[in-house]
C-alpha positions as a Python dict, from the first residue, in 0.01 Angstrom:
ca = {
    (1, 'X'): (0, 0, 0),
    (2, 'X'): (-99, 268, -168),
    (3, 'X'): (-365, 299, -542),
    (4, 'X'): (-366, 516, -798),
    (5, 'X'): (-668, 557, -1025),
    (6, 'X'): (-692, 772, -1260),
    (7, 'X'): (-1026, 899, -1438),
    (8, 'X'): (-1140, 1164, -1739),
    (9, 'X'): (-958, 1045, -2052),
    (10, 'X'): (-1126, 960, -2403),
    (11, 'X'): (-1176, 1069, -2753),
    (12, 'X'): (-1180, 1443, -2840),
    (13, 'X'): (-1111, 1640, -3131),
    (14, 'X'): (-833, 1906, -3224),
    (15, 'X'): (-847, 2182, -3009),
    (16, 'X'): (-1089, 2066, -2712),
    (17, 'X'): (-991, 2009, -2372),
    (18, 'X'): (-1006, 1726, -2121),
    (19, 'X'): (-951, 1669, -1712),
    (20, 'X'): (-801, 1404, -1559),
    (21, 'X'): (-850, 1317, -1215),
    (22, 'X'): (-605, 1114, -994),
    (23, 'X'): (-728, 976, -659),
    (24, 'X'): (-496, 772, -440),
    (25, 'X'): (-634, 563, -191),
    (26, 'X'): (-480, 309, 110),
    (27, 'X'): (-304, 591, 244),
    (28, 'X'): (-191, 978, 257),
    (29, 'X'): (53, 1042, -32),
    (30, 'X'): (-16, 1407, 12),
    (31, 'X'): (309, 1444, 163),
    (32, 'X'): (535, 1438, -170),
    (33, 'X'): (534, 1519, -484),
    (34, 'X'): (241, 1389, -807),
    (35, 'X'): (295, 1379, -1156),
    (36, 'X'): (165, 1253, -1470),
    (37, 'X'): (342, 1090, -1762),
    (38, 'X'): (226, 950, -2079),
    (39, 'X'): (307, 695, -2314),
    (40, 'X'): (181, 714, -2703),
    (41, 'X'): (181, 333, -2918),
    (42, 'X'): (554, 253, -3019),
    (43, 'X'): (695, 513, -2777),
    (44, 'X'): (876, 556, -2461),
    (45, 'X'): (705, 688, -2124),
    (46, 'X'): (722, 1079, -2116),
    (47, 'X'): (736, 1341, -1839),
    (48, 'X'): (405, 1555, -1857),
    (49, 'X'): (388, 1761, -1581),
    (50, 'X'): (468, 1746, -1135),
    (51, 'X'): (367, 1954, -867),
    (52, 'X'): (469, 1889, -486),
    (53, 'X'): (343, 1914, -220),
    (54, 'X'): (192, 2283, -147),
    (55, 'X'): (103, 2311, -458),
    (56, 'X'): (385, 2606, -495),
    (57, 'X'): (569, 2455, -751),
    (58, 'X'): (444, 2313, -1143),
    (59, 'X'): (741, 2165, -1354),
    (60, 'X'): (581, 2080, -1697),
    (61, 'X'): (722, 1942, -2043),
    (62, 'X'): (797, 2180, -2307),
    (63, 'X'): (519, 2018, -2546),
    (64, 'X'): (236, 2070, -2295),
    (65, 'X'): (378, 2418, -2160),
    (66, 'X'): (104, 2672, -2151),
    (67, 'X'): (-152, 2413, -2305),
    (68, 'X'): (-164, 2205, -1973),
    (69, 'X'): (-232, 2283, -1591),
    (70, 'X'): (-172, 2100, -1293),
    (71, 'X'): (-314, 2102, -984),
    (72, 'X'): (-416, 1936, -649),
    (73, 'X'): (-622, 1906, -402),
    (74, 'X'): (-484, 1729, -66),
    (75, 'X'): (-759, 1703, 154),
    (76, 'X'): (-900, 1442, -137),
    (77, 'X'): (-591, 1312, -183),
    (78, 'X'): (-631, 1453, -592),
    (79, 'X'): (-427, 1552, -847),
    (80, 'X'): (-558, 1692, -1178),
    (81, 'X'): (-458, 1750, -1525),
    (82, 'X'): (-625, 2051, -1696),
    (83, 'X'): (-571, 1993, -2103),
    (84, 'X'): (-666, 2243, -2340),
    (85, 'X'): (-606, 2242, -2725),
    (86, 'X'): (-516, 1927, -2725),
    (87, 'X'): (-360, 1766, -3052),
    (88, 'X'): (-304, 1465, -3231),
    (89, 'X'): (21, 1432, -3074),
    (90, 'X'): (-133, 1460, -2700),
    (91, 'X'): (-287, 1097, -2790),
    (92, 'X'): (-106, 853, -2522),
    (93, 'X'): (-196, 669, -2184),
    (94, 'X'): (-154, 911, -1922),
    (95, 'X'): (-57, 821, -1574),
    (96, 'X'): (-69, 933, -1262),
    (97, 'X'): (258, 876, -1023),
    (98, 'X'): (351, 986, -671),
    (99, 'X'): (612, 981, -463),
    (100, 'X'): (679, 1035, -71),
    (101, 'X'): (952, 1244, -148),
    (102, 'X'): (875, 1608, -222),
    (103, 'X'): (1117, 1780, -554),
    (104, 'X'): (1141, 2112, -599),
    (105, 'X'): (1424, 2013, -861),
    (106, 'X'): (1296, 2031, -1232),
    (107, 'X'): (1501, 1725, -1324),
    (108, 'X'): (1406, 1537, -1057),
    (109, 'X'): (1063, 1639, -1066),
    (110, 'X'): (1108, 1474, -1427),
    (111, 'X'): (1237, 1149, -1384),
    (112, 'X'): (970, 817, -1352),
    (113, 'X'): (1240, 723, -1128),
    (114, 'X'): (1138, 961, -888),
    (115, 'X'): (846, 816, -847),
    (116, 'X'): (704, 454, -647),
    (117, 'X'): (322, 463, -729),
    (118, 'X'): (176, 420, -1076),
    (119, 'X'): (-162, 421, -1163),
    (120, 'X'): (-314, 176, -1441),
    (121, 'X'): (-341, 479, -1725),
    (122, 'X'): (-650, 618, -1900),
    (123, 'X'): (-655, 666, -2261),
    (124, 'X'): (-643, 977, -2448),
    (125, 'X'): (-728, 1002, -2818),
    (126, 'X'): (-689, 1290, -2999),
    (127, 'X'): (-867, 1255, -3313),
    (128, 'X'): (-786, 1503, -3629),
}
């Protein structure tokens, strides 16, 4: 079995930044793709960003595009969220997902579907 736990959320204002951390532990899940999704109060889970394998791929929403980076690191079996100017509307659970399968298709890439492990979430708050 493989865990997910995510670390680095909590309460920022308009306009700072934040880094989540995903470590997976049991075993290896280097070997497909990671992602992270997030779901705001009253709202459905959304897509926030995947990378596969190599790291030569990023697929990221069109709200977070250019505001968000991710990354990871294999050999710590990692994946990170880099957020900068972060707004209200950023504020959601964000969670960490992976999958043994590796998609270098966008849509794919996209879908929760696509993915078998969830981690537990870690809060972001926005505050304006």
């Amino acid at each position: 079995q493989v865990q997910l736990a995510e670390s680095g959320g909590g309460l920022v204002q308009i306009g700072d930044s934040l880094r989540l951390s995903c470590t997976a532990s049991g075993r290896t899940v280097s070997r497909g793709s990671m992602a992270w999704f997030r779901q705001a109060p009253g709202k459905e889970r959304e897509f926030v960003a995947s990378i596969p394998r190599n790291g030569d791929a990023t697929y990221y929403a069109d709200s977070v595009k250019g505001r968000f980076t991710i990354s990871r690191d294999n050999a710590k079996n990692t994946v990170f969220l880099q957020m900068n100017s972060l707004k209200p509307e950023d504020t959601a659970v964000y969670s960490c997902a992976a999958s043994n399968t590796i998609y270098y298709d966008a849509q794919l890439a996209a879908r929760d579907q696509s993915y078998f492990y969830w981690g537990q979430g870690t809060q972001v708050t926005v505050s304006s």
